[in-house]
C-alpha positions in Angstrom: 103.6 -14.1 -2.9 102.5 -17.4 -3.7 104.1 -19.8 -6.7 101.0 -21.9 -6.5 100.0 -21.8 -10.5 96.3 -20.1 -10.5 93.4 -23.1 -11.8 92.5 -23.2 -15.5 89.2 -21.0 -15.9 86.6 -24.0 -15.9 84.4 -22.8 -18.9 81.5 -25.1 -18.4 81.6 -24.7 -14.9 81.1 -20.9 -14.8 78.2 -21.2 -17.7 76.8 -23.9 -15.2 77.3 -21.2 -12.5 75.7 -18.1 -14.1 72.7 -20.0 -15.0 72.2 -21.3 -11.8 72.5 -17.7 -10.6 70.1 -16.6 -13.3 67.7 -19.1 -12.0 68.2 -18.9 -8.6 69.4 -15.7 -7.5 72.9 -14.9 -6.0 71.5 -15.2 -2.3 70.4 -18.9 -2.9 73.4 -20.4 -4.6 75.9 -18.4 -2.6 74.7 -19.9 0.5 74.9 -23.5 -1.3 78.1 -23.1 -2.3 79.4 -21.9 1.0 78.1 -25.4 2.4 80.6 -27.2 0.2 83.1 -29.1 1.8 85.4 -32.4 0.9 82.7 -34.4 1.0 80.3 -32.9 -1.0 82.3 -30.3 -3.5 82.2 -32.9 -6.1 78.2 -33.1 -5.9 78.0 -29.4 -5.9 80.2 -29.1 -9.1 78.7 -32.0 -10.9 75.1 -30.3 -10.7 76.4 -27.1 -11.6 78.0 -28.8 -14.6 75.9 -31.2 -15.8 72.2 -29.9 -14.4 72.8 -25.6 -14.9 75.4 -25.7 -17.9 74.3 -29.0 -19.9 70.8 -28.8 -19.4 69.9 -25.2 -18.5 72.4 -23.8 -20.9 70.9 -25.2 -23.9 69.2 -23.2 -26.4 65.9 -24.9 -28.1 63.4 -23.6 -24.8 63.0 -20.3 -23.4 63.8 -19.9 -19.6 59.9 -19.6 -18.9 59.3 -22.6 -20.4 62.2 -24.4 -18.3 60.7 -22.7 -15.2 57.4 -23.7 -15.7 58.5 -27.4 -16.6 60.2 -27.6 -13.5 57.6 -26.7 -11.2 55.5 -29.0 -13.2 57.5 -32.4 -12.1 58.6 -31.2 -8.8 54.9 -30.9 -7.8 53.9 -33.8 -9.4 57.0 -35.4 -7.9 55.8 -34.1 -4.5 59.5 -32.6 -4.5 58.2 -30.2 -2.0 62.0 -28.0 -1.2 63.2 -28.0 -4.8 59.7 -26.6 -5.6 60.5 -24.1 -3.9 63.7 -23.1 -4.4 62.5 -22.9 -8.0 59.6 -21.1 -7.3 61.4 -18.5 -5.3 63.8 -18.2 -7.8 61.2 -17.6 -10.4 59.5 -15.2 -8.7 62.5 -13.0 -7.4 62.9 -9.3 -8.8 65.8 -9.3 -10.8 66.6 -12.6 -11.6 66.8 -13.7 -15.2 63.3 -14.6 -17.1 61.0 -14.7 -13.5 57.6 -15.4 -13.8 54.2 -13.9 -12.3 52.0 -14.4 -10.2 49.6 -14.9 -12.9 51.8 -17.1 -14.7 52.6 -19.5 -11.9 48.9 -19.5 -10.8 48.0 -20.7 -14.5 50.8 -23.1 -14.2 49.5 -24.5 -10.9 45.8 -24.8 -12.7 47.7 -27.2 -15.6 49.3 -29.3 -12.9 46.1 -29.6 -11.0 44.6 -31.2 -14.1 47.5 -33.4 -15.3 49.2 -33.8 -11.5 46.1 -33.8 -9.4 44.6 -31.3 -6.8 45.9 -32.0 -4.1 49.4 -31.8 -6.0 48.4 -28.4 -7.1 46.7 -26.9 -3.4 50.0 -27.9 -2.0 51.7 -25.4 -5.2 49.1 -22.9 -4.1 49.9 -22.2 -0.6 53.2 -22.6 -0.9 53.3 -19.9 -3.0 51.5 -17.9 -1.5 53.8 -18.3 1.4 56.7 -17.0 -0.7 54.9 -14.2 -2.4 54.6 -13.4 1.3 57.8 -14.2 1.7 59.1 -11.4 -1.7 56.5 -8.5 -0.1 54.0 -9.5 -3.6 51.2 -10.9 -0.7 47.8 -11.3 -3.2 44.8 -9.3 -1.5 42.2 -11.3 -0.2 39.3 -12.2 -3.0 35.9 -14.1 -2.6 36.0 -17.1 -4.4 32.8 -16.6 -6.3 34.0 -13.4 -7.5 36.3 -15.3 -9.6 35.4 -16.0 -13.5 36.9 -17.8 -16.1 40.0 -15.1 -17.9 38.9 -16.6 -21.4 35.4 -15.9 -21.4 35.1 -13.0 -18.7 32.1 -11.9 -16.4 29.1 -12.5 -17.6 26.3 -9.9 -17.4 22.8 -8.2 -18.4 22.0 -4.6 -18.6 19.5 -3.6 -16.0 17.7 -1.4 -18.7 15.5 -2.8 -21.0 15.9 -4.2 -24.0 18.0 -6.4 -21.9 21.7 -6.9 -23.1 24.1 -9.2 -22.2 27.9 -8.7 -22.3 31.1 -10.5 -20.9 33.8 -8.5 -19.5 37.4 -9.1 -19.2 39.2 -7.0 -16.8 42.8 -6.3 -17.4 45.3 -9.2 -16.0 48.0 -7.2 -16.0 47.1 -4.0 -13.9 44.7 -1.5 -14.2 43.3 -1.4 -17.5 45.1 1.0 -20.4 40.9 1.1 -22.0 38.2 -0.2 -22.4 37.8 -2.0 -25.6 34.2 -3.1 -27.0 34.4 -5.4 -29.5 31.3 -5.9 -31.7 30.5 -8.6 -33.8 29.0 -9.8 -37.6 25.0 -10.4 -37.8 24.9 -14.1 -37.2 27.1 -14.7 -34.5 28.1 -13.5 -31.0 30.3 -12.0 -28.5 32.0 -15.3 -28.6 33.3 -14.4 -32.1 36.3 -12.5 -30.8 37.5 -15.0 -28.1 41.1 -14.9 -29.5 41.2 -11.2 -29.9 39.6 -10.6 -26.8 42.1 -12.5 -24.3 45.1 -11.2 -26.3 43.7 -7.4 -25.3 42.8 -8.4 -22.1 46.3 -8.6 -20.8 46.1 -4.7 -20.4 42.8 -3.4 -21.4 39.1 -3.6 -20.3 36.9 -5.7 -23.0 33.8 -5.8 -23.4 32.4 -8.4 -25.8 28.4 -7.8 -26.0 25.4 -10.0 -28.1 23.6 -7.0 -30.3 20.3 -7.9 -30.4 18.1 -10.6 -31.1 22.1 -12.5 -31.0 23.5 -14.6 -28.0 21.6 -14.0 -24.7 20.5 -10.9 -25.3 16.4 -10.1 -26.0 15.3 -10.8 -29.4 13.5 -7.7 -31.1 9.7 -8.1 -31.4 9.3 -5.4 -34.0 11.3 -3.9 -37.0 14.9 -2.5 -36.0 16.9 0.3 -36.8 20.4 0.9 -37.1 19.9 4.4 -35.0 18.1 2.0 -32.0 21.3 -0.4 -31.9 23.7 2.4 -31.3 21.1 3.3 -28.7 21.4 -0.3 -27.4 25.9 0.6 -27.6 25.0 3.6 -25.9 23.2 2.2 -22.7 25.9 -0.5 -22.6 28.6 1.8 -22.2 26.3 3.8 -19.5 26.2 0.3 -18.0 29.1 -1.2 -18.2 31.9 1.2 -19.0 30.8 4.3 -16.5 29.7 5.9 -20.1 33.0 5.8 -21.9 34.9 6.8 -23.6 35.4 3.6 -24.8 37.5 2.2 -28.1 34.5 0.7 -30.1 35.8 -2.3 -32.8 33.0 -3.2 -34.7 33.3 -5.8 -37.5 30.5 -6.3 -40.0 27.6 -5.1 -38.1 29.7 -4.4 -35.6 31.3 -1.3 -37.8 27.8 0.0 -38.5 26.6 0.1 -35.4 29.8 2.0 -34.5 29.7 4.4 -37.1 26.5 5.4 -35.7 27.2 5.5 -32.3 29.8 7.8 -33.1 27.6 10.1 -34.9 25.0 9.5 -32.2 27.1 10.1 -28.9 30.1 11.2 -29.9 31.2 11.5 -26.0 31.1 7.9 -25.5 33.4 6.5 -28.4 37.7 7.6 -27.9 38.4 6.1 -30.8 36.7 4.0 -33.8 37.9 0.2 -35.7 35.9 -0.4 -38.4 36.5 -3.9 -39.8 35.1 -5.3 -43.1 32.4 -3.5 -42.7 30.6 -0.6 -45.1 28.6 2.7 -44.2 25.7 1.4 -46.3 24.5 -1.0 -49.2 23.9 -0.4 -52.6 21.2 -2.0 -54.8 22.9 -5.3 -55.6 23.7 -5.2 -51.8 20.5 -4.2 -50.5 18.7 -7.1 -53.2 21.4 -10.0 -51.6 19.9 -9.2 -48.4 16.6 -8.6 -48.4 16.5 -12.3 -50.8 18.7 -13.7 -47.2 15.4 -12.2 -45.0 13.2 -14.0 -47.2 14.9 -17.2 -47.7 15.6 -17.1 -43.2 11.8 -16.5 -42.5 10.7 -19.3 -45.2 13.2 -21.9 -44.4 15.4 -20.9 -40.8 18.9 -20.2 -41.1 20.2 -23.3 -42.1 19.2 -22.6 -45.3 21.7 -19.9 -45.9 24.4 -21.4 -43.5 26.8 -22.7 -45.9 26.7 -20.3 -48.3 27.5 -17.4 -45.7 30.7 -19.7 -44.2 31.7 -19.1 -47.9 31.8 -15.6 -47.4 32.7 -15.5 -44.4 35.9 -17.5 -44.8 38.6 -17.7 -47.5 38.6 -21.2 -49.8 42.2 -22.3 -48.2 40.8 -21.4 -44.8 37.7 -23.2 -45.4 39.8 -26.4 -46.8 42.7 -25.8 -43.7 40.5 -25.2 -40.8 37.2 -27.0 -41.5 36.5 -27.4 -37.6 36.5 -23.5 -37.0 33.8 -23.1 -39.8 32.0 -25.8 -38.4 31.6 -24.1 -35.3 30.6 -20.9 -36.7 28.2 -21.8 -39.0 26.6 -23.4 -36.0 27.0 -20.8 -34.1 25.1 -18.7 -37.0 22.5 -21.7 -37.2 21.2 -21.1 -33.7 20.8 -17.7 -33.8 17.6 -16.5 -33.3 15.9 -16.2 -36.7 13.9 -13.6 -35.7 16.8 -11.7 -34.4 18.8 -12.5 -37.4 16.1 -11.1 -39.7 15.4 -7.4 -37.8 19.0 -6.7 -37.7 19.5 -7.7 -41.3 16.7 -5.5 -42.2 18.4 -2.4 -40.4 21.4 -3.0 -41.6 20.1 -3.0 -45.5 17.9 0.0 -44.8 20.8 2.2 -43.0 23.1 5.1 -45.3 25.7 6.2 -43.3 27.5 6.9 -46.5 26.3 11.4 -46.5 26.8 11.7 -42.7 31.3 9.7 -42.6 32.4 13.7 -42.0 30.7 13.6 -38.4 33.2 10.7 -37.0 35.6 13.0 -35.4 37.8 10.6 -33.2 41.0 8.5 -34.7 39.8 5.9 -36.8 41.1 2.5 -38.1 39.8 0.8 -41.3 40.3 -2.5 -41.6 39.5 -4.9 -44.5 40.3 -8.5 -46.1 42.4 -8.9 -49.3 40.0 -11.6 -50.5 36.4 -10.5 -48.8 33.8 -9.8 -51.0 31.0 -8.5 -49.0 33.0 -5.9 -48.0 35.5 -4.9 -50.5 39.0 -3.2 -50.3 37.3 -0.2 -52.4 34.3 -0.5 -49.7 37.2 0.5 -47.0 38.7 2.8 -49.0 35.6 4.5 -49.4 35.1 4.7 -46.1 38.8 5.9 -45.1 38.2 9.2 -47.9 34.9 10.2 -46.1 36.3 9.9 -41.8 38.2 13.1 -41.5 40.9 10.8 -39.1 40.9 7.8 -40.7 44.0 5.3 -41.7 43.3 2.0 -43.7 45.0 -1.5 -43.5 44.7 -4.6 -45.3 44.8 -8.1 -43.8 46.1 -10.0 -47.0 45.1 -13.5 -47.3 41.3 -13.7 -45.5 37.7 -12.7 -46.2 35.3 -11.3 -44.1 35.7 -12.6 -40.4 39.1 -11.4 -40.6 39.5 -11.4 -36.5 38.9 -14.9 -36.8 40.8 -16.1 -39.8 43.5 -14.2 -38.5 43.0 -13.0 -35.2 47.2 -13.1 -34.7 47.3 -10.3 -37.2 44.4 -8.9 -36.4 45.2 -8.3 -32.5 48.5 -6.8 -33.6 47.2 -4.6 -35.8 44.3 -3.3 -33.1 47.3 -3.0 -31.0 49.5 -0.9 -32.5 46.3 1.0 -33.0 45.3 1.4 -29.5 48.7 2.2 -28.2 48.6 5.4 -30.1 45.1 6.7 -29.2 
């Protein structure tokens, strides 16, 4: 038995070392360290050290973020084998924080911008190689079926009135639903951008101009509320195999919902019904019908700024003056037309005697501080849906999913993952 006193445990050493195991995998660095020898030991336990315990063992970043940093200068760097080895590392089962596929791909777009291309088509097939390498091989994909993740597919409904839509297909997987979410007279699909790629990570979603809005066909003749859910209807035929889909309809969005429920009950799973109302009253209907008049004598920027100032809260209007730019010019080059024949449905519609007919599990949502569509509105319209729950977004007015599309998406998302 040996008198030889056993080494003191070498604290930062062993930190250094689990890191680098974290990061690495146990394959990797134990066939490093097995290359140590008199010469070189010092090197190996100064990088361990100083590299995995004094740099990758502070707090401050997440491990992601360190990963993705990495790969960042080492391509840029043209550091081609320590690219690698961090790559591989990051996209090994069972090491600590690895990354995806999607994640490094997105990674490898950044660097293309900020490193160059050819930096980033030398990232690409290298890891492609060593998803090869880990059994994750991507299938083959044509190029021009490829479309940006934050806006989606673009298309047009092959029936007439035509529609148009984008659709984002689930990132991760196959798709947990489809989600349709519809938007407030005045502005788009683009309205629920945020929301939209936040859902997209697991769902189907379908963001679709209503009519006479975006690219879709502008109305030639008086609408009705009943002939937009028609319009819902042949979308879902269209473009979600004919549901059932999760409709989230804000504003106009939540009437036109309401009465596609009623209307084809087989195509809607489940029903979000944000700052919206199931019909006007006098005052309401008087407000709008004086907004027709003033749009077809003057356009829309007649009424621009003071719909921003219902649309948005004061301190968001102060805080975030850009975003209301952009939606109030977004509203300004709407069709007027359009604008006009879905206000007019919308003023003439009471869904108010027919709530009891929305059978499916139903979510209410409405803004602390919106006055178009009031707390007591939703409240109303939670007492007359047979499966309906109400929540409050404190803090915002009426375009709640954009004021607060953090709170919004996790609110829709608790919601969803119960349905």
């Amino acid at each position: 038995m040996s008198n030889q006193p056993k080494p003191p445990f070498d604290f930062d050493f062993e930190r250094g070392m689990r890191n680098r195991r974290a990061a690495l995998g146990d394959a990797w660095v134990d066939k490093s360290v097995a290359k140590a020898n008199a010469f070189n030991a010092g090197f190996q336990h100064f990088i361990t050290d100083y590299a995995w315990h004094g740099v990758w063992g502070r707090p401050g970043l997440d491990w992601k973020t360190r990963r993705i940093i990495v790969l960042a200068v080492t391509s840029a760097l043209g550091r081609w084998d320590e690219f690698e080895i961090h790559l591989r590392g990051a996209l090994t089962p069972g090491n600590a924080h690895t990354l995806t596929p999607e994640e490094v791909r997105e990674a490898l777009i950044q660097i293309a911008i900020y490193a160059g291309v050819p930096a980033a088509n030398t990232g690409f097939a290298r890891a492609v190689g060593i998803m090869k390498e880990l059994g994750m091989e991507p299938p083959p994909h044509p190029a021009d079926q490829s479309w940006h993740p934050g806006v989606g597919r673009s298309y047009f409904t092959h029936t007439r009135p035509k529609l148009h839509a984008t659709v984002r297909e689930a990132r991760r997987g196959s798709a947990e639903h489809t989600v349709v979410l519809s938007h407030a007279l005045g502005q788009d699909g683009s309205m629920w951008d945020a929301v939209a790629n936040e859902l997209a990570a697991t769902c189907r979603v379908i963001c679709p101009d209503t009519r006479g809005h975006g690219r879709s066909q502008t109305p030639s003749e008086p609408l009705s509320l009943a002939e937009l859910a028609a319009d819902a209807a042949r979308l879902i035929d269209e473009l979600a195999g004919g549901g059932p889909v999760i409709w989230v309809g804000l504003s106009m969005g939540g009437m036109i919902g309401q009465e596609l429920a009623m209307r084809f009950p087989d195509k809607v799973r489940a029903l979000v019904l944000a700052n919206t109302t199931a019909g006007y009253d006098e005052l309401g209907q008087t407000a709008i019908g004086q907004r027709i008049a003033t749009v077809e004598a003057h356009g829309l920027s007649a009424i621009a700024t003071g719909t921003m100032n219902r649309f948005f809260s004061e301190a968001f209007r102060q805080t975030q003056a850009a975003t209301v730019a952009r939606h109030q010019r977004l509203l300004e080059s709407t069709d007027p037309e359009g604008y006009t024949a879905c206000a007019a449905a919308l003023c003439e519609a009471d869904l108010w005697p027919r709530l009891g007919q929305i059978q499916v599990p139903t979510l209410v949502i409405a803004g602390h501080l919106d006055e178009s569509s009031t707390i007591e509105t939703a409240q109303a319209l939670v007492r007359g849906i047979p499966r309906a729950q109400l929540a409050t977004l404190h803090g915002c007015a009426h375009l709640s999913a954009v004021e607060q599309p953090e709170a919004f998406t996790e609110l829709l998302g608790e919601f969803v993952a119960g349905v």
